[in-house]
PASEBA-1860 file (N, C-alpha, C; in nm, 3 decimals):
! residues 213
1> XXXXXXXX> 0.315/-1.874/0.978/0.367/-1.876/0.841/0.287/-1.973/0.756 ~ 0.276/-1.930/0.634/0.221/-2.042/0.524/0.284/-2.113/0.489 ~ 0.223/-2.229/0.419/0.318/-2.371/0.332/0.344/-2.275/0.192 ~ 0.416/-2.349/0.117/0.443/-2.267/-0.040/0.362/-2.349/-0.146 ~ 0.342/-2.181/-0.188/0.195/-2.256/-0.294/0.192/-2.322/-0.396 ~ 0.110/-2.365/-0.445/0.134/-2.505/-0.561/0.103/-2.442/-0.709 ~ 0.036/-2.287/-0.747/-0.027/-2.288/-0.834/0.036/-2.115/-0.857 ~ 0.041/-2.045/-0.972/0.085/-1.936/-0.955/-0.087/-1.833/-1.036
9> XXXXXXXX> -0.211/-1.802/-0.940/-0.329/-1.793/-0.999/-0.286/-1.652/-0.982 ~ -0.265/-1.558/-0.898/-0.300/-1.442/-0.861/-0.145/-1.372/-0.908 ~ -0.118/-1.394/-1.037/0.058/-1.310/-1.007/0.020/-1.157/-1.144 ~ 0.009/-1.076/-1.067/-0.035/-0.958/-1.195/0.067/-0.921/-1.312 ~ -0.055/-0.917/-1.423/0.035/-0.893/-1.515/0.093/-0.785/-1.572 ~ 0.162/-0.725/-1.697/0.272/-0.580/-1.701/0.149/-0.506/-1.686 ~ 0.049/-0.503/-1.729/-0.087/-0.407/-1.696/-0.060/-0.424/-1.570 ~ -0.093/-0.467/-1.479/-0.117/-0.415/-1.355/-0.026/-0.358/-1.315
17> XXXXXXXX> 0.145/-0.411/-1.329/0.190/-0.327/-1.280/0.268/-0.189/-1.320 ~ 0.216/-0.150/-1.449/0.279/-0.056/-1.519/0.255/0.078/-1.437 ~ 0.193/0.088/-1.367/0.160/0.206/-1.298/0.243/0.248/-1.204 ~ 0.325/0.142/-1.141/0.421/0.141/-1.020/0.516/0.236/-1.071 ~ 0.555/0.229/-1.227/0.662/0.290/-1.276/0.590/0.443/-1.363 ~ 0.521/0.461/-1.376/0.450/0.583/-1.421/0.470/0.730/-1.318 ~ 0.575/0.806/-1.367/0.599/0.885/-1.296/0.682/0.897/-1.210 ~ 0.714/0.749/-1.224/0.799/0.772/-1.059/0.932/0.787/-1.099
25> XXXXXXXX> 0.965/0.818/-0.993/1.177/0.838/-0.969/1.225/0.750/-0.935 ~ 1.375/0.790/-1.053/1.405/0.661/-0.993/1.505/0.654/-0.838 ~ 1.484/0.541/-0.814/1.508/0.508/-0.689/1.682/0.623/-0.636 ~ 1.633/0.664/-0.495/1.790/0.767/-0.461/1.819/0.715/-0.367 ~ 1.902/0.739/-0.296/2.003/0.712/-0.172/1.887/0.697/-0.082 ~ 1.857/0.553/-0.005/1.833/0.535/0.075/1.892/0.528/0.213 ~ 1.865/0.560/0.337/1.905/0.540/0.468/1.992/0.439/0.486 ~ 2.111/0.396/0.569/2.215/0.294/0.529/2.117/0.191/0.611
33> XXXXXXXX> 2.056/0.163/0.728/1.997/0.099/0.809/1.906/-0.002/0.698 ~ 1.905/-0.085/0.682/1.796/-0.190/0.608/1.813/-0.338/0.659 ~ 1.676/-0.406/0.674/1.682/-0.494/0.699/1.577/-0.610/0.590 ~ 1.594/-0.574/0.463/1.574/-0.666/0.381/1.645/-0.824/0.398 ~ 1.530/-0.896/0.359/1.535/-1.033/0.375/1.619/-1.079/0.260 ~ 1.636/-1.197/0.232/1.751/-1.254/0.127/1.694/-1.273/0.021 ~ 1.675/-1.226/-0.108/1.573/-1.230/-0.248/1.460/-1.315/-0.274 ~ 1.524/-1.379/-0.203/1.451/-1.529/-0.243/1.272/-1.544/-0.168
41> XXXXXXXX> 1.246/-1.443/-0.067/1.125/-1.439/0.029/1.105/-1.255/0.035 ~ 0.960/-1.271/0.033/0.920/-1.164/0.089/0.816/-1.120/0.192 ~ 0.821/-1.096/0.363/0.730/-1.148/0.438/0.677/-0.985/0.468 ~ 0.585/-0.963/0.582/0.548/-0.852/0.626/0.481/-0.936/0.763 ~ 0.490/-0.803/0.871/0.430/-0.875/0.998/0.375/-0.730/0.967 ~ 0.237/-0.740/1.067/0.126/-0.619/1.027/0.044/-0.700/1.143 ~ -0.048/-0.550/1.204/-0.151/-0.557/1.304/-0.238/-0.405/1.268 ~ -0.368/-0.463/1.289/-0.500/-0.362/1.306/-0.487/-0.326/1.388
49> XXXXXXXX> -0.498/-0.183/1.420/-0.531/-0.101/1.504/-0.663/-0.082/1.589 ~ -0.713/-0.133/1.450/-0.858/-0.183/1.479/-0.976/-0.249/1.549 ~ -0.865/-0.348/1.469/-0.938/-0.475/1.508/-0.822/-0.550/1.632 ~ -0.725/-0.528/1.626/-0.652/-0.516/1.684/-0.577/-0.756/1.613 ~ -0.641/-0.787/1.514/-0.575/-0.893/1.413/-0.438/-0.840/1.399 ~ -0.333/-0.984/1.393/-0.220/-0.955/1.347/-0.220/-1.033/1.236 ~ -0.106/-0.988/1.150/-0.044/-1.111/1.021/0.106/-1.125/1.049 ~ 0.173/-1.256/0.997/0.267/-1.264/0.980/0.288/-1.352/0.883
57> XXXXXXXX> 0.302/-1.314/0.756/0.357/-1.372/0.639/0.420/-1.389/0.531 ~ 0.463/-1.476/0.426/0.558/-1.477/0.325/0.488/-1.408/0.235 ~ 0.454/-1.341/0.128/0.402/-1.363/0.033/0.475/-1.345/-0.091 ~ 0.559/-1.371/-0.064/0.695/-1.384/-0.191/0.776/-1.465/-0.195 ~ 0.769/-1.556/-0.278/0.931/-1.654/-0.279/0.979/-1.618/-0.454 ~ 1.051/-1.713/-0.456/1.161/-1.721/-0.591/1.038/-1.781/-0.686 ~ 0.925/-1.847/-0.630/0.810/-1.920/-0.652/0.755/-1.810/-0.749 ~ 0.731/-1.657/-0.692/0.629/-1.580/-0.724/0.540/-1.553/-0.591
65> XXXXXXXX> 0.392/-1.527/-0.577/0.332/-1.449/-0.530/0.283/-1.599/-0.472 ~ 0.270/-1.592/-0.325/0.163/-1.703/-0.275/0.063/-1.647/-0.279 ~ -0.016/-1.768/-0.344/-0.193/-1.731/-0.327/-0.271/-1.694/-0.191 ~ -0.272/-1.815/-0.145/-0.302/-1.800/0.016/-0.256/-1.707/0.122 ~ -0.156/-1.609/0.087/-0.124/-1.499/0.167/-0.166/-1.426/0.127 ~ -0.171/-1.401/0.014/-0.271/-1.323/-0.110/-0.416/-1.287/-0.024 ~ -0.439/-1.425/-0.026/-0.616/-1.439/0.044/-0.636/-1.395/0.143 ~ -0.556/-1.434/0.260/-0.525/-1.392/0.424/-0.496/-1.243/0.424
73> XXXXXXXX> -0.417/-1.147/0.312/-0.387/-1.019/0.343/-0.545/-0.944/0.319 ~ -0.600/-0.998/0.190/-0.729/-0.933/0.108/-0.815/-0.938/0.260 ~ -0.833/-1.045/0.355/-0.952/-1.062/0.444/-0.924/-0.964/0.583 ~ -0.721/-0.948/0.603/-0.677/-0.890/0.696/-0.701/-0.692/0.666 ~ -0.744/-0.707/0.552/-0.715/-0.561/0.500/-0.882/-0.535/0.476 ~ -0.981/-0.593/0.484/-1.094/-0.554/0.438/-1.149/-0.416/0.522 ~ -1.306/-0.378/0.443/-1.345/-0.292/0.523/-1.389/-0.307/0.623 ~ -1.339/-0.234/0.770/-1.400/-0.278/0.874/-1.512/-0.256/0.924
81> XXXXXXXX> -1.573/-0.158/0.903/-1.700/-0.074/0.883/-1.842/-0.153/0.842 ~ -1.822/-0.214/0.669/-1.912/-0.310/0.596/-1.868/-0.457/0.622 ~ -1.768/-0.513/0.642/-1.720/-0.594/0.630/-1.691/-0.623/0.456 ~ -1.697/-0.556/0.360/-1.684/-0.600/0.245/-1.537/-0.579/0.229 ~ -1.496/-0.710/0.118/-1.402/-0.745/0.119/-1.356/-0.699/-0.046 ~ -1.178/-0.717/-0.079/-1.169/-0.655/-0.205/-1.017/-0.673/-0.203 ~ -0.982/-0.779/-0.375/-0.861/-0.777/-0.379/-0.741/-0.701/-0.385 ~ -0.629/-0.776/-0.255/-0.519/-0.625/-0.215/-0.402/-0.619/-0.362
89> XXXXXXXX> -0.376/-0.533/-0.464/-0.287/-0.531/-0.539/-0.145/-0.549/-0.471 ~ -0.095/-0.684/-0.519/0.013/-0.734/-0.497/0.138/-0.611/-0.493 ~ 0.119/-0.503/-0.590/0.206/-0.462/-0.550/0.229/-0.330/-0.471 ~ 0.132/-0.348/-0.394/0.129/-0.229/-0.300/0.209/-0.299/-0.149 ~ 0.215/-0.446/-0.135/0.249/-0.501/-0.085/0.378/-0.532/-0.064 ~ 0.419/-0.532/-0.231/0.595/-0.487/-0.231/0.624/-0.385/-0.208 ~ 0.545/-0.255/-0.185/0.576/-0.097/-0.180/0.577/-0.151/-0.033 ~ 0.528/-0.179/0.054/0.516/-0.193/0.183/0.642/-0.220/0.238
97> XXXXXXXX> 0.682/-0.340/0.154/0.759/-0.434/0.207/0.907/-0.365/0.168 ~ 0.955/-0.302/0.090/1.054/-0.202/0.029/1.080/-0.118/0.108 ~ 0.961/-0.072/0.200/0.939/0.107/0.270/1.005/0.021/0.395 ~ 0.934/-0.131/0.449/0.954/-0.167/0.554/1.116/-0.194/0.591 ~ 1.148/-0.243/0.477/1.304/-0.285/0.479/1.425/-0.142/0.456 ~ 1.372/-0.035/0.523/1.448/0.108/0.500/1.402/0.187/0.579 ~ 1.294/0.110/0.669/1.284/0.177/0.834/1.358/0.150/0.972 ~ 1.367/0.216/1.028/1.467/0.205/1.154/1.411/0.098/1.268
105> XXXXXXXX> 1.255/0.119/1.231/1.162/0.043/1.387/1.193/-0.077/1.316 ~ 1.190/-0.155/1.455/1.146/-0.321/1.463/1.000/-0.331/1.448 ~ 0.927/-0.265/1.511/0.815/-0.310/1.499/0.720/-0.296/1.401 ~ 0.592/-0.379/1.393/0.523/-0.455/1.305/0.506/-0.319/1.223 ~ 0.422/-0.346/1.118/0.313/-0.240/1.028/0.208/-0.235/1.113 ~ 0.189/-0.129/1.189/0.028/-0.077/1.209/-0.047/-0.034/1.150 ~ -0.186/-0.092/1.093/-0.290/-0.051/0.994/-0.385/0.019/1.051 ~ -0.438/0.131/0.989/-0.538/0.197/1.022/-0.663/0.213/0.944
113> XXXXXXXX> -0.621/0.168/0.771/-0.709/0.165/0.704/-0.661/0.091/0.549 ~ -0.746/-0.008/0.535/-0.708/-0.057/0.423/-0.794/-0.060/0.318 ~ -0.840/-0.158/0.273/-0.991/-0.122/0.160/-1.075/-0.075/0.221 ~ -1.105/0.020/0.126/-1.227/0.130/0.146/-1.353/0.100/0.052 ~ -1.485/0.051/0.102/-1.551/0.027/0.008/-1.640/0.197/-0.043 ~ -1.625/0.233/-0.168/-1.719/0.340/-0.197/-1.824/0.400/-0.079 ~ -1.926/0.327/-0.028/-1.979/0.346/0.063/-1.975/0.426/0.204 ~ -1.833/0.367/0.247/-1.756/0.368/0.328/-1.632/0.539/0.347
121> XXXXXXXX> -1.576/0.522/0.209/-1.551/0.625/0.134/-1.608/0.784/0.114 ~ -1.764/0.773/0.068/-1.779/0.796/0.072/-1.869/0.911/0.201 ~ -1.878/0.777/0.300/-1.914/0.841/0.436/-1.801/0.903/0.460 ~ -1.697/0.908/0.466/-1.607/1.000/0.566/-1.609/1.116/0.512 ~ -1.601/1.108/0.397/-1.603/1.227/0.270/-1.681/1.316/0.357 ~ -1.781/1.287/0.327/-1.931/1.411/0.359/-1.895/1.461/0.522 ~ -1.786/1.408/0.589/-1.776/1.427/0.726/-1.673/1.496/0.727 ~ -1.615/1.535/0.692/-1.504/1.613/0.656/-1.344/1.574/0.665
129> XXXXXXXX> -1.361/1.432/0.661/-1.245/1.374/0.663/-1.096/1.373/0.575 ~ -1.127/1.492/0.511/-0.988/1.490/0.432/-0.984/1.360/0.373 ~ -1.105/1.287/0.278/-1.057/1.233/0.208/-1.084/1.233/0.014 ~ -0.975/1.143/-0.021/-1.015/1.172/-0.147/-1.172/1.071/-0.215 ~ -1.207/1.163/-0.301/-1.316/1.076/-0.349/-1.291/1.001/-0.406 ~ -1.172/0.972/-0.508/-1.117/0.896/-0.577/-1.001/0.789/-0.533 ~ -1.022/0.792/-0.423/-0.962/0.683/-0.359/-0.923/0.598/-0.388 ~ -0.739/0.573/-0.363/-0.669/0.405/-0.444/-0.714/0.305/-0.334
137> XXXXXXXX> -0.801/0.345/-0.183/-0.809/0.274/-0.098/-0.927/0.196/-0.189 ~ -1.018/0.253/-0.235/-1.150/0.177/-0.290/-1.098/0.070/-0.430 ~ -0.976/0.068/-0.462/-0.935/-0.037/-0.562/-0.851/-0.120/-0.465 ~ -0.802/-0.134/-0.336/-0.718/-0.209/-0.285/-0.542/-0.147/-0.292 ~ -0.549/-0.056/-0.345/-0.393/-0.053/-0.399/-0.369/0.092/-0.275 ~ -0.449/0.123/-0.153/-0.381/0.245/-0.056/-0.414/0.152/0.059 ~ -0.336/0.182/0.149/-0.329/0.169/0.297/-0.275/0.273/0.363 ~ -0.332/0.304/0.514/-0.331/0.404/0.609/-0.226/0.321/0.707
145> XXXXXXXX> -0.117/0.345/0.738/-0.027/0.287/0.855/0.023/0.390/0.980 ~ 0.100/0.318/1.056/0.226/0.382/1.147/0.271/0.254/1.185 ~ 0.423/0.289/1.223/0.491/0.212/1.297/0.567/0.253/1.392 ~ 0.705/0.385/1.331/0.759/0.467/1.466/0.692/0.516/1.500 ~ 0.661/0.528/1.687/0.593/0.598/1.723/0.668/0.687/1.799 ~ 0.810/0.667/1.799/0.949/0.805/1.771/0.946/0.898/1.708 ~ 0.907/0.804/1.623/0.921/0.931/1.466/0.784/0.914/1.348 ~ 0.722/0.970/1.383/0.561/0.871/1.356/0.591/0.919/1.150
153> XXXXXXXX> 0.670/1.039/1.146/0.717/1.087/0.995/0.801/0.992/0.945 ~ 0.890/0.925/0.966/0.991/0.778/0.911/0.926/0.771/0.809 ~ 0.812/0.682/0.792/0.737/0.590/0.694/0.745/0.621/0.596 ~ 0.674/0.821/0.610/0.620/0.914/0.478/0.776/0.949/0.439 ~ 0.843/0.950/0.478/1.016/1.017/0.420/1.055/0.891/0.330 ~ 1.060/0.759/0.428/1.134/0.675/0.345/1.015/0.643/0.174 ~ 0.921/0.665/0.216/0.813/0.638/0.122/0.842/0.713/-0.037 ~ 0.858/0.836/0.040/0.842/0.977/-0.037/0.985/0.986/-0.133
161> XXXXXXXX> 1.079/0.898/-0.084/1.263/0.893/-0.143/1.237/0.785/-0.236 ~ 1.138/0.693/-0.205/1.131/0.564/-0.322/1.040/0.592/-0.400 ~ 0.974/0.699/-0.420/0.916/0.759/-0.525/0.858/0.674/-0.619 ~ 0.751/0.590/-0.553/0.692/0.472/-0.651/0.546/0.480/-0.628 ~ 0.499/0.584/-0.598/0.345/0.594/-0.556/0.298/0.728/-0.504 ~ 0.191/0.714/-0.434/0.145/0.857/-0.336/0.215/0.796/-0.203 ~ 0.262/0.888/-0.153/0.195/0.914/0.004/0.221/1.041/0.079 ~ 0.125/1.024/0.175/0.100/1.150/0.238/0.103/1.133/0.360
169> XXXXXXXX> 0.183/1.225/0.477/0.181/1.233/0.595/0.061/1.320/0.666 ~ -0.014/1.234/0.763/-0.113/1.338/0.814/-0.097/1.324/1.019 ~ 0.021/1.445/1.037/0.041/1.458/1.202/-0.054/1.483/1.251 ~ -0.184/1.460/1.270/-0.304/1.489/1.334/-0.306/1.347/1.473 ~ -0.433/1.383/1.563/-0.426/1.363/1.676/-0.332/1.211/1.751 ~ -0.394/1.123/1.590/-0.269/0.944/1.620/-0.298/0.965/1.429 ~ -0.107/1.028/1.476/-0.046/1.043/1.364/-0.052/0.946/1.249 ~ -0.058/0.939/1.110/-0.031/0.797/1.035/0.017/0.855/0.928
177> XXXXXXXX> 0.055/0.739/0.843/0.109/0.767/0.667/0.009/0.726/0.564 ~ -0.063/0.775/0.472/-0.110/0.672/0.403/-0.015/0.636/0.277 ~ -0.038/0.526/0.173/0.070/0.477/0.063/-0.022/0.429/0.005 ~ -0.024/0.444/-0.105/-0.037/0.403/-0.224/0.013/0.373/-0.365 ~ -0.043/0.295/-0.500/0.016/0.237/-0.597/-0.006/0.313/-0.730 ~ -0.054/0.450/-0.677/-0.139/0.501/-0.810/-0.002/0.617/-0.824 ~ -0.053/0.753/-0.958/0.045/0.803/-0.971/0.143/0.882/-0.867 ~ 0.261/0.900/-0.865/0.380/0.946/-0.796/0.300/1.078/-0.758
185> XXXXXXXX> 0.298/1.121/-0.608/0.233/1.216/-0.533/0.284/1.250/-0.375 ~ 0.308/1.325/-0.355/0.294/1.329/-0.182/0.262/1.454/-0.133 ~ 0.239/1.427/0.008/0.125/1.558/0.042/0.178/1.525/0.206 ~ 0.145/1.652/0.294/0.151/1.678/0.423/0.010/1.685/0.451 ~ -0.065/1.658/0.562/-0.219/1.714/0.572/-0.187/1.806/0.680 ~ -0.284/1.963/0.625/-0.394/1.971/0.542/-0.378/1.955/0.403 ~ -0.279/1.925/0.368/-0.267/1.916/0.218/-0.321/1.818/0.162 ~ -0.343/1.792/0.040/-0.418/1.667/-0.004/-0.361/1.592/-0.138
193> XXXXXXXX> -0.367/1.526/-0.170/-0.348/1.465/-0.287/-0.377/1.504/-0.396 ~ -0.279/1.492/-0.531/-0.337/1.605/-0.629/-0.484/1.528/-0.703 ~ -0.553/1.656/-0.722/-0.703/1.639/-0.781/-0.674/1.491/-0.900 ~ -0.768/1.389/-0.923/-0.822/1.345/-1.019/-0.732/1.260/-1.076 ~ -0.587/1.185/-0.952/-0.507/1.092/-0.958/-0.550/0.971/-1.012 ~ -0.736/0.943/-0.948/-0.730/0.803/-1.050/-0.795/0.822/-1.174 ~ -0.859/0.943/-1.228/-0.872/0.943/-1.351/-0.707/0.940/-1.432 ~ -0.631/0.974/-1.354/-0.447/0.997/-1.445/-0.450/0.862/-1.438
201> XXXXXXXX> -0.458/0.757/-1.335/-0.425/0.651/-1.347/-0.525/0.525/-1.409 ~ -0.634/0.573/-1.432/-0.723/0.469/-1.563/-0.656/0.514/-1.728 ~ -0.637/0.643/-1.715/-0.568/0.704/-1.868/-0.449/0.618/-1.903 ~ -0.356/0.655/-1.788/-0.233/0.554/-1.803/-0.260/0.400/-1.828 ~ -0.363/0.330/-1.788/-0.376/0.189/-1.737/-0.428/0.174/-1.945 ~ -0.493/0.277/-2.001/-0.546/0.260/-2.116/-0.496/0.303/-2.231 ~ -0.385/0.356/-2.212/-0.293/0.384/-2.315/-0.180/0.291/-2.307 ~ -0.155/0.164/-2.184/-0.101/0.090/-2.164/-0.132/-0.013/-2.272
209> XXXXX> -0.295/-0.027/-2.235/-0.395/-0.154/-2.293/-0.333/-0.137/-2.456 ~ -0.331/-0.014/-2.490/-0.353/0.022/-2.677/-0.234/-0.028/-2.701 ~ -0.135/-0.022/-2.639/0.034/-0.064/-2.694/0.037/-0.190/-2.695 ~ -0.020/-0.244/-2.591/-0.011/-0.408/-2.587/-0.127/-0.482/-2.686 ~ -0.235/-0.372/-2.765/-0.297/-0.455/-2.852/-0.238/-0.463/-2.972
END
């Protein structure tokens, strides 16, 4: 666990997070099972699949956003491939942590993919990886998980009911969910994500900008 931070540098502002609410639904009957923490903290325990790194940390108090977990998630989430690194949007982190507190498993967040650098991105692309070119992974704001490995679908249901982002279930050989912060979407694979989500979501981010000038 971290100490609590002294400085509030990294806390995003209604721009950043105006997108969370763009499109989305509002919140419906969740599963009675939750194990949300008491307002005041918000932690996540998470392990690479990968790399096979764990985290276990706060990154929420009554404080606001700790920096330093901030830092530790951005380095735990980088690309593993380049090693290049890229800040994680705070609030994909609360989408995490929301989905996490309305799942049945105890166990951690398993990551499979977190920032995607273009590069990177773009290699799987040309390989036929079912992915998007426009990727919220290449801004920090998608991650690839599992956790039930009961019910490897949990994640994408509870995800898909809080209607605050994409995600998409893909049951292929080690099943996962991916989630993201961009517009309200979900998909089964082979299905895919609808075409040209982050051009919808720079439009939105800039018709945001014009109201607030």
């Amino acid at each position: 666990m971290i100490g609590r931070r002294k400085t509030l540098t990294l806390t995003p502002t209604r721009r950043d997070v105006l997108h969370l609410g763009a499109g989305a639904a509002a919140l419906i009957a969740m599963p009675s099972i939750v194990r949300a923490e008491t307002p005041y903290k918000k932690s996540l325990r998470m392990q690479s699949l990968n790399s096979g790194e764990k985290l276990d940390i706060i990154f929420w108090t009554d404080q606001g956003y700790e920096p330093e977990a901030l830092k530790r998630m951005t380095w735990f989430m980088r690309d593993l491939r380049t090693g290049e690194v890229h800040d994680v949007h705070p609030g994909l982190l609360d989408l995490l942590w929301e989905i996490d507190s309305h799942t049945r498993s105890k166990n951690p967040i398993y990551t499979m993919s977190g920032y995607r650098s273009p590069k990177t991105n773009d290699w799987l692309n040309r390989r036929g990886h079912g992915v998007d070119p426009g990727s919220f992974h290449m801004r920090g704001m998608a991650i690839d998980v599992t956790q039930n490995f009961a019910d490897t679908e949990e994640f994408y249901r509870v995800a898909k009911k809080l209607g605050k982002g994409g995600a998409g279930y893909y049951p292929t050989k080690t099943p996962y969910v991916h989630i993201d912060i961009g517009p309200l979407d979900n998909w089964v694979y082979p299905g895919m994500p609808r075409p040209d989500r982050d051009e919808e979501y720079d439009l939105l981010q800039a018709v945001a900008e014009k109201k607030e000038a």
